[in-house]
C-alpha atoms as an extended CHARMM CRD file, in Angstrom:
* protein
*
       265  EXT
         1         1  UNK       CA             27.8620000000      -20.0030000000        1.7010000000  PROA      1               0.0000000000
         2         2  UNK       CA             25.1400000000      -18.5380000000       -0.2360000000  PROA      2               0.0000000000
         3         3  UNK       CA             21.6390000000      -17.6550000000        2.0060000000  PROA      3               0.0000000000
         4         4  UNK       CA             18.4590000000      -19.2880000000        0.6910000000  PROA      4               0.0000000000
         5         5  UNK       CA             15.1970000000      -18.6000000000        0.4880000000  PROA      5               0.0000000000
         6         6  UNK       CA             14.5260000000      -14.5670000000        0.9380000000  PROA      6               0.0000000000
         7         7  UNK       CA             17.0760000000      -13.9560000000        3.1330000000  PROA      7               0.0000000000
         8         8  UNK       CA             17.8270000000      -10.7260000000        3.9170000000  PROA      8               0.0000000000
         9         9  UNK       CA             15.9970000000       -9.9810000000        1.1590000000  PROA      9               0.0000000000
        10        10  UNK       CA             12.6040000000       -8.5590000000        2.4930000000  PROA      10              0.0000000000
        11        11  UNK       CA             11.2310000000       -6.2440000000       -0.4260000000  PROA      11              0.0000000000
        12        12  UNK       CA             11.6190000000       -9.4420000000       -2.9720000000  PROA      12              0.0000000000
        13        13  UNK       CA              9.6560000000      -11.5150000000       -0.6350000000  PROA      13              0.0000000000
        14        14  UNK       CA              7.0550000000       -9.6490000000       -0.7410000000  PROA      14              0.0000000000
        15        15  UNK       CA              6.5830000000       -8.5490000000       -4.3430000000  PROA      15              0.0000000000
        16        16  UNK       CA              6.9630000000      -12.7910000000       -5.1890000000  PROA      16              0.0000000000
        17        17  UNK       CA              4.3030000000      -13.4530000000       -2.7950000000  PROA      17              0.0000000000
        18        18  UNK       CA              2.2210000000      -10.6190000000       -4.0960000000  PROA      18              0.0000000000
        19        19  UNK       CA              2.3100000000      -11.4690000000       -7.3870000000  PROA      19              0.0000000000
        20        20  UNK       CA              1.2400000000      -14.7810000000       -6.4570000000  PROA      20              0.0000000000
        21        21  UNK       CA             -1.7300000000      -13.8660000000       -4.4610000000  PROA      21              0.0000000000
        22        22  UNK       CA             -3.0660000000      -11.1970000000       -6.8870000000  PROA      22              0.0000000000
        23        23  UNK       CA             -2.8740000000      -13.8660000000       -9.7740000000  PROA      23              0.0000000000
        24        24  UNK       CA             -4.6040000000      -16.3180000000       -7.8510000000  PROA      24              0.0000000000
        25        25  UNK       CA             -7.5170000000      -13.7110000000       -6.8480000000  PROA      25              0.0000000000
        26        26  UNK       CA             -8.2970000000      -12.5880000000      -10.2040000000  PROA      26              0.0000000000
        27        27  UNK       CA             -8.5060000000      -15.9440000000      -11.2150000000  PROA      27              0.0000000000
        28        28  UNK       CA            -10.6540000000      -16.8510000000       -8.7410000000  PROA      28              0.0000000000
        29        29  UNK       CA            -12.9070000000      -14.1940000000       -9.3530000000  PROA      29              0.0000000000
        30        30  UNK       CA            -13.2970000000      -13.7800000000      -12.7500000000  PROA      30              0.0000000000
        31        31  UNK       CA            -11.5870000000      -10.6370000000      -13.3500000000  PROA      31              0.0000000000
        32        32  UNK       CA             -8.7560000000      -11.7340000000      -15.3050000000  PROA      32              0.0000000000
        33        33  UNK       CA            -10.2320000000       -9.1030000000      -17.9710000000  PROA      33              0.0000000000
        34        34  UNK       CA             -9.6830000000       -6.2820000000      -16.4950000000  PROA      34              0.0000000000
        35        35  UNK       CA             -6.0310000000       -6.2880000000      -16.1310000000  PROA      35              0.0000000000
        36        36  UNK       CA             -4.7020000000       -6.7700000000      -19.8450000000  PROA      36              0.0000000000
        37        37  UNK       CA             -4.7540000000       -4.1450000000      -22.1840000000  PROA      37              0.0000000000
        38        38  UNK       CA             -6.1040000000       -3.7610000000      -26.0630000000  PROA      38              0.0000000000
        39        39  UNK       CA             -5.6170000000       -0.8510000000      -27.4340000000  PROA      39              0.0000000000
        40        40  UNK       CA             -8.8050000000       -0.9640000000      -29.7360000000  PROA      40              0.0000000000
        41        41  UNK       CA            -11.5140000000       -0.8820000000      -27.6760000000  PROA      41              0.0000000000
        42        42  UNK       CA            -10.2050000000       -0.3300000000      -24.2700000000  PROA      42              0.0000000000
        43        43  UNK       CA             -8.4110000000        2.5090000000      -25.0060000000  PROA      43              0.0000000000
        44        44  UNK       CA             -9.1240000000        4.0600000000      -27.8380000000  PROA      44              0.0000000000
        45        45  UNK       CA            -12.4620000000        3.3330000000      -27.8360000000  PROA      45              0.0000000000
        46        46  UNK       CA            -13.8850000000        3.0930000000      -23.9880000000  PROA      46              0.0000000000
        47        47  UNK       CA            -11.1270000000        5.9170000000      -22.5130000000  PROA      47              0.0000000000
        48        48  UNK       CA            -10.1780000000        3.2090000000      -19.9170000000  PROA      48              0.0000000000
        49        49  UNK       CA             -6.9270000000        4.6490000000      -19.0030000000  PROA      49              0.0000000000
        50        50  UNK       CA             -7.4690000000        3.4930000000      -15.3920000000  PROA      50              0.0000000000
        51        51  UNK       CA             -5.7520000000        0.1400000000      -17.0130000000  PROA      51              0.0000000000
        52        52  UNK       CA             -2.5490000000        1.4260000000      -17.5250000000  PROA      52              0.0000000000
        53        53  UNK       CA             -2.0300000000        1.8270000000      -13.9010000000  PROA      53              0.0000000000
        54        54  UNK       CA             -2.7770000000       -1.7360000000      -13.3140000000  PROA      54              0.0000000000
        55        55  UNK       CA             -1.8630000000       -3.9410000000      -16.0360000000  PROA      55              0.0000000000
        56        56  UNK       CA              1.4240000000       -5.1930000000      -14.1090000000  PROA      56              0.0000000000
        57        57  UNK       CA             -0.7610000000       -6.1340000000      -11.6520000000  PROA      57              0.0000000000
        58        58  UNK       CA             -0.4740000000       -9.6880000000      -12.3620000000  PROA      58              0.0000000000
        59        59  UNK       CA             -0.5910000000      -12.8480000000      -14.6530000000  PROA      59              0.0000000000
        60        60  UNK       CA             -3.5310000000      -14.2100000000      -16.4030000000  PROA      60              0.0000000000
        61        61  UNK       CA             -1.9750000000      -17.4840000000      -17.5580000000  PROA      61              0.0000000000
        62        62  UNK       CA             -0.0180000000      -19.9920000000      -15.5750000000  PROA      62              0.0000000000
        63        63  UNK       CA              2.9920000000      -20.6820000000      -17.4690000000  PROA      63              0.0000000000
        64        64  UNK       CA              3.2720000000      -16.3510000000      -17.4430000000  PROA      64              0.0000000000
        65        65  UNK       CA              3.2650000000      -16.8260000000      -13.4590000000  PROA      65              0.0000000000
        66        66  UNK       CA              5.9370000000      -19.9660000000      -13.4670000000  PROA      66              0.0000000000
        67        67  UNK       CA              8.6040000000      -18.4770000000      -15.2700000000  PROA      67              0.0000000000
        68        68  UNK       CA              8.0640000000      -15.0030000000      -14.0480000000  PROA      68              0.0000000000
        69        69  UNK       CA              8.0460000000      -16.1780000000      -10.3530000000  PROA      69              0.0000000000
        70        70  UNK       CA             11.0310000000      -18.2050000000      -11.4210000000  PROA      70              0.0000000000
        71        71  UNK       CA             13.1050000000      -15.0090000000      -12.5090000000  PROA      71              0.0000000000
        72        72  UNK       CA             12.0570000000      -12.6790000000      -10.0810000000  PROA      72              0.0000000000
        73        73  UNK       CA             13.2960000000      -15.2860000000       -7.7420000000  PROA      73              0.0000000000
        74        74  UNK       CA             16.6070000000      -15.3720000000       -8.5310000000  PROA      74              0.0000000000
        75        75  UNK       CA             16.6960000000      -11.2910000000       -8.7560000000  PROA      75              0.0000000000
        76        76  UNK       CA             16.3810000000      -11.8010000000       -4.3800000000  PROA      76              0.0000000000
        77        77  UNK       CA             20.5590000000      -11.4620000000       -5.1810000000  PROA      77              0.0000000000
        78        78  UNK       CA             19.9200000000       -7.4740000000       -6.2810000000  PROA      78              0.0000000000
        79        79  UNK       CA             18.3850000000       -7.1950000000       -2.8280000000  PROA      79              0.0000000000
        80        80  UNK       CA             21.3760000000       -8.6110000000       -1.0670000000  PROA      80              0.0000000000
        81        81  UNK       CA             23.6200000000       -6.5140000000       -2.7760000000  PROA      81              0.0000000000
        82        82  UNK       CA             22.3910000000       -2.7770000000       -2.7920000000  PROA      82              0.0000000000
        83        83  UNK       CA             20.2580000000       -3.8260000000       -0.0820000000  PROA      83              0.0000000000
        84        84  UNK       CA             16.1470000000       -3.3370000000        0.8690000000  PROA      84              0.0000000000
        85        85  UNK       CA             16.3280000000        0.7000000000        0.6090000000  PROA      85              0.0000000000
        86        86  UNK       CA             17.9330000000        0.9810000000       -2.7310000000  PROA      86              0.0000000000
        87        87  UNK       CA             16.2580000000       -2.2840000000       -4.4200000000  PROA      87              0.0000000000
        88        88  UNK       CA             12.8560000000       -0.7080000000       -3.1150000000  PROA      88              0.0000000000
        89        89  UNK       CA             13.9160000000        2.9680000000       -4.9350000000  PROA      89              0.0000000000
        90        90  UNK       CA             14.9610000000        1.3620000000       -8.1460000000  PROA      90              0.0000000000
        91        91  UNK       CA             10.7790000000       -0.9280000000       -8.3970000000  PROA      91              0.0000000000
        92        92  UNK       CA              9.5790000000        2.4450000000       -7.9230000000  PROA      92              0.0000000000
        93        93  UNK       CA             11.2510000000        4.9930000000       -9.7060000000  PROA      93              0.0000000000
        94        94  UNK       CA             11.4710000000        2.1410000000      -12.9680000000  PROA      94              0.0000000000
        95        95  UNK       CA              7.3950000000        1.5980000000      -12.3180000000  PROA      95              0.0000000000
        96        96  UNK       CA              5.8120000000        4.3820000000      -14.0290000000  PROA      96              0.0000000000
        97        97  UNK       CA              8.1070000000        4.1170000000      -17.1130000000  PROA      97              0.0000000000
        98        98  UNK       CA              7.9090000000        0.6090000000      -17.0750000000  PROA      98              0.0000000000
        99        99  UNK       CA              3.7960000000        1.1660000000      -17.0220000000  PROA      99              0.0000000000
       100       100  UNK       CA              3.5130000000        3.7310000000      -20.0170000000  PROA      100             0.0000000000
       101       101  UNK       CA              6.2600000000        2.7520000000      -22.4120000000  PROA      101             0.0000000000
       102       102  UNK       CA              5.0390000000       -0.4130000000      -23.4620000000  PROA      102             0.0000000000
       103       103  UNK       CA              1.7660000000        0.6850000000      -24.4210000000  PROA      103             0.0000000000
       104       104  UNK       CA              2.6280000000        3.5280000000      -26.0950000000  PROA      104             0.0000000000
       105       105  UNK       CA              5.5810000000        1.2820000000      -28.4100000000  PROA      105             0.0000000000
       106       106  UNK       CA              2.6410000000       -1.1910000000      -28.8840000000  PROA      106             0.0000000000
       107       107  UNK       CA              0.4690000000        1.7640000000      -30.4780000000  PROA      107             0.0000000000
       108       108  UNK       CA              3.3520000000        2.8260000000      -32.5480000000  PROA      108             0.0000000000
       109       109  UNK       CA              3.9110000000       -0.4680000000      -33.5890000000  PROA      109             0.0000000000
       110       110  UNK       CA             -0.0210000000       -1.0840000000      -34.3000000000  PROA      110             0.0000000000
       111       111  UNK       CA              0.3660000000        2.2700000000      -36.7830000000  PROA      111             0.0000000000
       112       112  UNK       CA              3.2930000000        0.4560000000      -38.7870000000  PROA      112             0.0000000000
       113       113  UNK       CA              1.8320000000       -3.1100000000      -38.7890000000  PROA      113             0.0000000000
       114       114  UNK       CA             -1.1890000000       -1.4640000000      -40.0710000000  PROA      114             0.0000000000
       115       115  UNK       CA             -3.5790000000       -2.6910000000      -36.7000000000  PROA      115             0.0000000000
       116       116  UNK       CA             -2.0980000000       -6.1730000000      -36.4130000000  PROA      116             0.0000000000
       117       117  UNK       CA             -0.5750000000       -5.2730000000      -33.2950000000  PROA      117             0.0000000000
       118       118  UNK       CA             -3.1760000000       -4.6920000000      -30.0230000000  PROA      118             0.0000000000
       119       119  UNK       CA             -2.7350000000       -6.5900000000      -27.0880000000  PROA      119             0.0000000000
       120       120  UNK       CA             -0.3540000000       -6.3570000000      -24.4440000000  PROA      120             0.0000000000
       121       121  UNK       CA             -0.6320000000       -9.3110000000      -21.7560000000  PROA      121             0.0000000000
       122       122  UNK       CA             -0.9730000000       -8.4300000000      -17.9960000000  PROA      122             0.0000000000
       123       123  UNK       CA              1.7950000000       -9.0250000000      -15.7770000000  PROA      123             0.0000000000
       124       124  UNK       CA              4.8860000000       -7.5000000000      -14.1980000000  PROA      124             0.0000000000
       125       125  UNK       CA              6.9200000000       -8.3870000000      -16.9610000000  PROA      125             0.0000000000
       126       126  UNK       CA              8.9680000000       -5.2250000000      -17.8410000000  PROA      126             0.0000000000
       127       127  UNK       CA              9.7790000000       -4.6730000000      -14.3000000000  PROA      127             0.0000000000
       128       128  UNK       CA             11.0940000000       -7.7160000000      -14.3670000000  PROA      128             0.0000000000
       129       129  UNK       CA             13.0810000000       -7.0640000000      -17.1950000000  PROA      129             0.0000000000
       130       130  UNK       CA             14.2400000000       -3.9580000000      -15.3080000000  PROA      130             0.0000000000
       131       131  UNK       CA             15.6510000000       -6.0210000000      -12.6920000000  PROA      131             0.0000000000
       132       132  UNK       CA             17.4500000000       -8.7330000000      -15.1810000000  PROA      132             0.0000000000
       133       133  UNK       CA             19.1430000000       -5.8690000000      -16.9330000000  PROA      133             0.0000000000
       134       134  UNK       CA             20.5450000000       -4.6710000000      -13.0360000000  PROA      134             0.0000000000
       135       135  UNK       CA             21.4880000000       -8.2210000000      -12.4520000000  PROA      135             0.0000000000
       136       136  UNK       CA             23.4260000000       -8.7690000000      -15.9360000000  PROA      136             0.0000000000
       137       137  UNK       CA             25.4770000000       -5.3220000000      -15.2940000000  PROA      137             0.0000000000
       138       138  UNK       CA             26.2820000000       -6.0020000000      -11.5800000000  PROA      138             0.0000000000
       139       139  UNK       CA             25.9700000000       -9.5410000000      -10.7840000000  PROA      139             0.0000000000
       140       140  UNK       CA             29.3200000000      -11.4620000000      -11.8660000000  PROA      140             0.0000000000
       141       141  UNK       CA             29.8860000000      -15.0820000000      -13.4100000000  PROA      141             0.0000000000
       142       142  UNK       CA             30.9320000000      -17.3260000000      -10.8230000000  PROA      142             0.0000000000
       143       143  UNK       CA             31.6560000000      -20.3820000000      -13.0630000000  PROA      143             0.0000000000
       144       144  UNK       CA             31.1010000000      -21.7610000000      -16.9160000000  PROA      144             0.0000000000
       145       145  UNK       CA             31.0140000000      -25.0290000000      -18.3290000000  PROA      145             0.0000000000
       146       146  UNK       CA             30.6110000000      -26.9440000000      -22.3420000000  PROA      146             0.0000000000
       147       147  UNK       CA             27.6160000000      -28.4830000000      -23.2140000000  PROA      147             0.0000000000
       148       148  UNK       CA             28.0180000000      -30.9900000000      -26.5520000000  PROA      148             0.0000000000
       149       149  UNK       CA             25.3720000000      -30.5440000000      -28.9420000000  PROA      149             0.0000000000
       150       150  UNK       CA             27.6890000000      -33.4700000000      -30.9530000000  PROA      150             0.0000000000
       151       151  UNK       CA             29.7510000000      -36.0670000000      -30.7640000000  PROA      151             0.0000000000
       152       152  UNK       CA             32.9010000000      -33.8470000000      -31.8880000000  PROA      152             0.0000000000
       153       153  UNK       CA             34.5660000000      -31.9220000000      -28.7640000000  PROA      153             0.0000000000
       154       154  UNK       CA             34.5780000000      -28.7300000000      -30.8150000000  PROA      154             0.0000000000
       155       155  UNK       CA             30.5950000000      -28.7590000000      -31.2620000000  PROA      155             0.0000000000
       156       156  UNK       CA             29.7630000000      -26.9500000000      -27.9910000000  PROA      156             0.0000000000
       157       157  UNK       CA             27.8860000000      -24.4840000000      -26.2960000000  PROA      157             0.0000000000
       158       158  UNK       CA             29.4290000000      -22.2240000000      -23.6390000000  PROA      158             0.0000000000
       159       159  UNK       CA             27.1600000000      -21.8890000000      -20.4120000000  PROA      159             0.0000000000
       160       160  UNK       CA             27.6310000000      -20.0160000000      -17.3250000000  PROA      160             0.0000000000
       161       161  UNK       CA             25.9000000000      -20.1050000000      -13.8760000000  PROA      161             0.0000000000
       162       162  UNK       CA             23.7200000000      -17.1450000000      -15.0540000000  PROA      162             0.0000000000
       163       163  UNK       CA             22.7660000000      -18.7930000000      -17.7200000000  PROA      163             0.0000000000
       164       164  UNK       CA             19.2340000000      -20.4510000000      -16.4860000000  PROA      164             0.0000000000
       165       165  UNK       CA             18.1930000000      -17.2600000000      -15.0020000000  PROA      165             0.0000000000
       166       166  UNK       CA             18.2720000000      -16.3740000000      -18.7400000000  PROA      166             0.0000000000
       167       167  UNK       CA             16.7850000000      -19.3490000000      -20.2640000000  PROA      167             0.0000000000
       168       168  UNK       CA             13.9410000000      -18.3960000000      -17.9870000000  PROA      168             0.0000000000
       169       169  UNK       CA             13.5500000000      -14.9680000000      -19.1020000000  PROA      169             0.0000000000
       170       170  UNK       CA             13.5630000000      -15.7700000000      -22.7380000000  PROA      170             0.0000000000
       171       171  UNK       CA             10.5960000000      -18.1050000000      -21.5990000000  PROA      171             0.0000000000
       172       172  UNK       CA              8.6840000000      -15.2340000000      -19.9680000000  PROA      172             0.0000000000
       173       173  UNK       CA              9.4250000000      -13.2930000000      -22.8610000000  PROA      173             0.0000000000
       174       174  UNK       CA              8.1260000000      -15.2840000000      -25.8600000000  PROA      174             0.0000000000
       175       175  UNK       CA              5.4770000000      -16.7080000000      -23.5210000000  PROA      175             0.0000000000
       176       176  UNK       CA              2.2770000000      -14.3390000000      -25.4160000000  PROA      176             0.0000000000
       177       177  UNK       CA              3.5710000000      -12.7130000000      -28.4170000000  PROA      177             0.0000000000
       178       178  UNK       CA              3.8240000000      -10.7200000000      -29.6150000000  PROA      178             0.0000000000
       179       179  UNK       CA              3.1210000000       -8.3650000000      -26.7200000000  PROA      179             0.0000000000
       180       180  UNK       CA              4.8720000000      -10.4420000000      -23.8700000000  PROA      180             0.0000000000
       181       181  UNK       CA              8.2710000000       -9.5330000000      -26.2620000000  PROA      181             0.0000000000
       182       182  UNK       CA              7.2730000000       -6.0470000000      -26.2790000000  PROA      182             0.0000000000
       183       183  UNK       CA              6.9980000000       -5.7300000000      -22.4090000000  PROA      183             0.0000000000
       184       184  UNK       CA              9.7050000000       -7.4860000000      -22.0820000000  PROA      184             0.0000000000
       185       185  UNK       CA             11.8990000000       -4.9680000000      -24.2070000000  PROA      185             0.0000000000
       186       186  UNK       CA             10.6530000000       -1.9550000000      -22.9740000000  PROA      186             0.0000000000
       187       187  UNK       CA             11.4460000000       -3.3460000000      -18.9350000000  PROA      187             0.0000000000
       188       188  UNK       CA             15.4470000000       -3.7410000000      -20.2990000000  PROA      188             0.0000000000
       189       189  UNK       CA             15.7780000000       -1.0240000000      -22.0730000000  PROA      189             0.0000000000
       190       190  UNK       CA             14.4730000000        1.0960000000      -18.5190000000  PROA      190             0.0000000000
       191       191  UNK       CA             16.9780000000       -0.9800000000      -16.6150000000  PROA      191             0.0000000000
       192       192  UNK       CA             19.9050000000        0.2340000000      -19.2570000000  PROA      192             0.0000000000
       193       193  UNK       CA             18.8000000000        3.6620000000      -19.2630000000  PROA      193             0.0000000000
       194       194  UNK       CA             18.4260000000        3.7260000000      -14.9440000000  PROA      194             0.0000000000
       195       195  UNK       CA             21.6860000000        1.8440000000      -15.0830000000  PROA      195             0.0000000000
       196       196  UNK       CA             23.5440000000        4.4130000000      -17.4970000000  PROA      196             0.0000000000
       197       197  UNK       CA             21.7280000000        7.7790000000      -16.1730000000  PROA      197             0.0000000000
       198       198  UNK       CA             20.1950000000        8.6150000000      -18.9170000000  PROA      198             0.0000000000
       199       199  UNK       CA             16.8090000000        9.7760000000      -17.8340000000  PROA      199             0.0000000000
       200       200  UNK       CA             16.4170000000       12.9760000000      -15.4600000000  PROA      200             0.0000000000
       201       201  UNK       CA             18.6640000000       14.0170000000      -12.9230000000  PROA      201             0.0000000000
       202       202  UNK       CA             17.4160000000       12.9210000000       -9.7710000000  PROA      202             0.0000000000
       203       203  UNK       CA             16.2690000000        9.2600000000      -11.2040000000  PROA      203             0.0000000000
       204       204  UNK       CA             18.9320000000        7.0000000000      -10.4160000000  PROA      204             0.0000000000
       205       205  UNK       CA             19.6600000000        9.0940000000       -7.0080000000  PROA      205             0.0000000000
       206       206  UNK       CA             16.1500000000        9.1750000000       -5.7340000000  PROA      206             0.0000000000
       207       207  UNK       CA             15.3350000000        7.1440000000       -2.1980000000  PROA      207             0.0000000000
       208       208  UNK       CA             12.3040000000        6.7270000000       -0.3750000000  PROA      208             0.0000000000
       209       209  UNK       CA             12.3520000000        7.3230000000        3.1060000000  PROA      209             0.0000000000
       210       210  UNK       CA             14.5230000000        4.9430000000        4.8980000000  PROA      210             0.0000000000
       211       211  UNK       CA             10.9990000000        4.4920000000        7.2640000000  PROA      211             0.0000000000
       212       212  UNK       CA              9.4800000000        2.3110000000        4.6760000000  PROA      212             0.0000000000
       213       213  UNK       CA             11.8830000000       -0.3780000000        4.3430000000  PROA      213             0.0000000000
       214       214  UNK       CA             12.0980000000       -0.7330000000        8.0330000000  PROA      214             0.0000000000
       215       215  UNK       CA             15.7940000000        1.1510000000        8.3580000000  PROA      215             0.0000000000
       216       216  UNK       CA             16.3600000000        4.1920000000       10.4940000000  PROA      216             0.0000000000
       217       217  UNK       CA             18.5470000000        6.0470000000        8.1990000000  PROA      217             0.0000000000
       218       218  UNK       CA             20.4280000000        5.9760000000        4.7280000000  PROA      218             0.0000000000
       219       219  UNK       CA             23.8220000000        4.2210000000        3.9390000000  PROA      219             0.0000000000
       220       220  UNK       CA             24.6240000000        7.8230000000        2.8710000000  PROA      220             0.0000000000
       221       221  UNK       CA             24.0320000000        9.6770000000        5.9750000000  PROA      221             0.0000000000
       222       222  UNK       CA             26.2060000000        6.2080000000        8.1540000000  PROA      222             0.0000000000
       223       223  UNK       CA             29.0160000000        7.4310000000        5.5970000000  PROA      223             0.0000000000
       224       224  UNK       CA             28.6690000000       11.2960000000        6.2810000000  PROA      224             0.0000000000
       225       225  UNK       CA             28.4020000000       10.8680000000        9.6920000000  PROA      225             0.0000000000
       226       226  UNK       CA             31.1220000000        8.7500000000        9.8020000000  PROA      226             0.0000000000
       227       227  UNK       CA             33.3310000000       11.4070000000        7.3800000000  PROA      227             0.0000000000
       228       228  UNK       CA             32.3420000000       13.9110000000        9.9480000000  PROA      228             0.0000000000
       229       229  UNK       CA             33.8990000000       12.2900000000       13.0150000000  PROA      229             0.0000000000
       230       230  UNK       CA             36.9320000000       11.4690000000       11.3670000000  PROA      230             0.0000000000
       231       231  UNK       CA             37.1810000000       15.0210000000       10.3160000000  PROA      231             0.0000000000
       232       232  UNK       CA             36.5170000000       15.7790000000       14.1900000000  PROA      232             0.0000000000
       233       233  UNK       CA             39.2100000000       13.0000000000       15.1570000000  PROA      233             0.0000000000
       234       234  UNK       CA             41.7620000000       14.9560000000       12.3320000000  PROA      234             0.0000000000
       235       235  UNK       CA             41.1240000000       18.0650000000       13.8440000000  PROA      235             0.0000000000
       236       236  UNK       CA             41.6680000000       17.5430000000       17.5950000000  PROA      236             0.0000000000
       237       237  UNK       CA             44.9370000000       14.6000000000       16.3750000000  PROA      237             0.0000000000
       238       238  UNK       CA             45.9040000000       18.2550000000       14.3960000000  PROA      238             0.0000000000
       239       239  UNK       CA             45.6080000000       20.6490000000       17.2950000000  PROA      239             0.0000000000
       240       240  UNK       CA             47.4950000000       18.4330000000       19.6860000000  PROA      240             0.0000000000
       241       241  UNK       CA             50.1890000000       17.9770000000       17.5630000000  PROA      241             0.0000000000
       242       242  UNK       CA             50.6600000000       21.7280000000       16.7940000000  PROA      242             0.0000000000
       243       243  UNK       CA             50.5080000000       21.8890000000       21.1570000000  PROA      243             0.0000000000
       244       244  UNK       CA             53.2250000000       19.2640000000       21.1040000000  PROA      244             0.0000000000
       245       245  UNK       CA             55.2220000000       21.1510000000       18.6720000000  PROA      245             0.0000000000
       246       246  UNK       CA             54.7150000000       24.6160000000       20.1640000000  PROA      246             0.0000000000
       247       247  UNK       CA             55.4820000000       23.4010000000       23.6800000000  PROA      247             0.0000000000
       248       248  UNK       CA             58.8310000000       21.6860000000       22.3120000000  PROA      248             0.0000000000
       249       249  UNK       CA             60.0650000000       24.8940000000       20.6290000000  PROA      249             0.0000000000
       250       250  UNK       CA             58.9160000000       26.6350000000       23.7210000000  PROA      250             0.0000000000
       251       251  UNK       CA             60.9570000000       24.0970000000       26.1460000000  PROA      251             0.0000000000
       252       252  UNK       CA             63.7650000000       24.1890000000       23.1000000000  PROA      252             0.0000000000
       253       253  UNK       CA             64.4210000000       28.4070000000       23.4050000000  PROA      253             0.0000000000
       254       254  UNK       CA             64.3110000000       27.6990000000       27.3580000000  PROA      254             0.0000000000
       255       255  UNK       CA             66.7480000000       25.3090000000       27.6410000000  PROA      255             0.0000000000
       256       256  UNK       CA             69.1490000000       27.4170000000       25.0180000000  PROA      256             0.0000000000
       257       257  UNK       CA             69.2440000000       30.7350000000       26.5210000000  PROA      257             0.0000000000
       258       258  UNK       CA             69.7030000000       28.5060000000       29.7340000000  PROA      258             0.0000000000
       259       259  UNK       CA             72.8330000000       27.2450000000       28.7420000000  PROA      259             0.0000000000
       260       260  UNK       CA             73.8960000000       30.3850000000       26.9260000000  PROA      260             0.0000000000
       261       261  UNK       CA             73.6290000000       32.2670000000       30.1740000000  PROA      261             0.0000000000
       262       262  UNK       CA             75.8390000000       29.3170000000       31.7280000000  PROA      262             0.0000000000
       263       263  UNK       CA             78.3970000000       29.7420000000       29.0960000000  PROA      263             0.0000000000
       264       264  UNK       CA             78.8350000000       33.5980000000       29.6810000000  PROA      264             0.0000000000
       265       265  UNK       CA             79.2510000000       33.1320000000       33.5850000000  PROA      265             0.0000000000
């Protein structure tokens, strides 16, 4: 039986919950301008590159905050899987690229759309993204079912279990275009490349310390200590059977000259 809630799944409890209360606090002080980003004036104009640490921050709008909360709840199943220590590496080492892509595809794009192109919403949105491209490599299809758009059997659409946490995304995607899209694009496209290793070497095998997640140690070291006992097991299993065998040939030489000795008497 599936676990509900956040179960086991610490690290997505609290980014859902923080997301929530940092939406809420903005909104109830006034500062929901601080978080998005326009390229013209706020960056190219007023050098406020303080934003692009903080635009993922969280949601200005409500339906923004629904669907993303909605998503990033059903990504709790990452968490279960690789468990707090990895799921914890992967929002941080996909965070900064997650935080400067977008923007800079938005200016490119505002260079070929001749300016029509300048605001990118607030929200974690292409971290988000990150984790839906993780949970559409990894997570497997448990059932699917037909859904008649007709009266004729062969007018269908094919569904799966997955396919709401999907519908949702698409949601938080088109929710403010053009710039939700963008964010939303740029987060996959990170997820793909952390998936595939494509970025530098140590991205995809970075950790933080175990400390921080509450665990005393990595999975990795559990399996190398565990390699090294068997190893010590092998070894001493090895040397007593090489005893055993010398003390058999030993007993084996006795016993024939014995009866050698006996034959020449």
């Amino acid at each position: 039986m599936l676990a509900s809630g956040f179960t086991a799944a610490t690290v997505s409890r609290s980014l859902f919950f923080g997301t929530i209360v940092s939406s809420i606090l903005v909104s109830l002080t006034d500062t929901k301008y601080l978080f998005h980003i326009q390229l013209v004036p706020h960056l190219w104009r007023y050098n406020q590159y303080w934003r692009l640490l903080i635009w993922q921050s969280c949601y200005n709008n409500s339906s923004e905050l629904i669907f993303g909360l909605m998503t990033l709840y059903h990504m709790r199943i990452l968490e279960r899987l690789w468990g707090s220590h990895k799921f914890a590496s992967f929002l941080i080492s996909t965070l900064p690229p997650t935080l400067l892509i977008p923007p800079i595809v938005l200016a490119l794009l505002r260079l070929i759309t001749y300016s029509t192109l300048n605001v990118l919403p607030s929200g974690p949105t292409p971290l988000i993204f990150a984790l839906l491209a993780q949970y559409h490599a990894v997570i497997p299809t448990v059932y699917k079912y037909r859904l008649l758009i007709s009266s004729s059997s062969t007018d269908a659409i094919t569904c799966s279990d997955k396919s709401l946490v999907y519908l949702l995304a698409v949601q938080l995607a088109l929710s403010s275009l053009p710039g939700s899209i963008i964010g939303a694009a740029a987060g996959w496209l990170v997820g793909v490349a952390w998936r595939r290793d494509l970025g530098p070497g140590i991205w995809t095998t970075w950790r933080i310390p175990a400390w921080v997640t509450g665990g005393k140690q990595g999975r990795g070291e559990d399996f190398d200590n565990l390699r090294r006992r068997l190893q010590g097991e092998g070894r001493g299993v090895g040397s007593a059977i090489d005893d055993s065998e010398g003390e058999a040939r030993q007993r084996g030489f006795g016993s024939g000259s014995l009866n050698h000795l006996r034959s020449d008497s």
